[in-house]
C-alpha positions in Angstrom: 23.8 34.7 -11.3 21.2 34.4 -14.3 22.2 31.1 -14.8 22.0 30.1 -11.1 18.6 31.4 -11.7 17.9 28.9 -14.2 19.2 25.9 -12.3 17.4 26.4 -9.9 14.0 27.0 -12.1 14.8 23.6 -14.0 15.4 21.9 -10.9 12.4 22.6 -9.1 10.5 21.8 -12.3 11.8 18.6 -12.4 10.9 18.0 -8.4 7.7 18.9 -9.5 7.5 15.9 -12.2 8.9 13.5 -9.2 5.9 14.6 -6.9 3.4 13.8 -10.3 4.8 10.9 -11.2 5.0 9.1 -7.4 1.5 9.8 -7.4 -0.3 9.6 -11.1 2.4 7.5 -13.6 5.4 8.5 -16.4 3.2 10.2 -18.6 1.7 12.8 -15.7 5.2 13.2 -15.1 6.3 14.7 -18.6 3.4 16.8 -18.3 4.3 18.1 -15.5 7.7 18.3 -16.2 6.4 20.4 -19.1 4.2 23.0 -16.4 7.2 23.4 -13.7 9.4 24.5 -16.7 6.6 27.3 -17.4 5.3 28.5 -14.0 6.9 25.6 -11.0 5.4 27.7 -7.7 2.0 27.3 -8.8 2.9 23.2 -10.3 4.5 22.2 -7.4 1.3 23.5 -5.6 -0.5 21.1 -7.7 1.5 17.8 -8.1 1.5 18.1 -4.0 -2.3 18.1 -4.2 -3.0 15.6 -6.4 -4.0 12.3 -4.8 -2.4 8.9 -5.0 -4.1 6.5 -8.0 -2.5 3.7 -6.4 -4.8 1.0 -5.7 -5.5 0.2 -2.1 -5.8 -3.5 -1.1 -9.4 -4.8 0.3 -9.5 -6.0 3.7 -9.9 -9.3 4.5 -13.5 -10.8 4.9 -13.6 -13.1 7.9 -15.0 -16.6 6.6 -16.0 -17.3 10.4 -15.6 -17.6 13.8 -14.6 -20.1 16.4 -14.8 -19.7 19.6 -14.9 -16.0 19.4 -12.0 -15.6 17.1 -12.1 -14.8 13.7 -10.4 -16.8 11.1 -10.0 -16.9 7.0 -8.7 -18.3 4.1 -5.3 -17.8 2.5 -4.6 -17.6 -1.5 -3.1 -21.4 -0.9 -6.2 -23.1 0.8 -4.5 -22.8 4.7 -6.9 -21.3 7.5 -5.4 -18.4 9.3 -6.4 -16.6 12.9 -4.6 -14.4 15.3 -3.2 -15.8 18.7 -1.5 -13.9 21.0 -0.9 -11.2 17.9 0.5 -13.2 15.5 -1.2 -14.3 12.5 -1.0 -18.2 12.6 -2.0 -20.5 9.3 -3.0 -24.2 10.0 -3.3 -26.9 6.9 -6.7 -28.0 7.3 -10.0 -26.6 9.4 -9.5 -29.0 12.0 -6.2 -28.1 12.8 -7.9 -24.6 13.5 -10.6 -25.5 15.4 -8.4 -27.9 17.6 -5.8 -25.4 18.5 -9.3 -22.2 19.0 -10.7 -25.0 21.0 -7.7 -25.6 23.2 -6.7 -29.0 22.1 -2.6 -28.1 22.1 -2.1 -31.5 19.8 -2.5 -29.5 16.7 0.5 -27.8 15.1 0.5 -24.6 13.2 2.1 -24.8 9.4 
């Protein structure tokens, strides 16, 4: 029973270090590892309120707009805009302004 008890305590501590380490990195992780092996109720408490270091992306800037819809500028130089819900990329600014404008000669890339 005793070492049922102690299973359990290691386990738990070692939940505890998954929670920290999802959230904060490897090291965070030992150290909690560390503090669930000690007192787990009150660091599993903590490693669930610790927040997320992750980095969050920045939205997207809109470079313009053409005839009322937005558009902007992939990593590789192609213009992008949404039509119909999709987000469609087109080689050169012309081929954008062409297909916002309603000129259906243009193709999409």
């Amino acid at each position: 029973m005793e070492g049922l008890f102690v299973l359990f305590w290691l386990f738990m501590a070692i939940i505890c270090a998954m929670i920290a380490g999802s959230k904060k990195g490897f090291f965070v992780a030992l150290l909690f590892l560390i503090y669930g092996l000690i007192i787990w109720p009150i660091a599993f408490v903590h490693a669930l309120l610790l927040r997320s270091s992750s980095v969050k992306e920045a939205p997207i800037e809109a470079e313009g707009v053409i005839n009322g819809k937005p558009y902007w500028r992939t990593r590789d130089g192609r213009f992008c805009t949404v039509i119909e819900g999709r987000d469609i990329a087109f080689p050169d600014k012309a081929a954008l302004e062409a297909a916002l404008v309603g000129n259906s000669s243009s193709t999409a890339a």
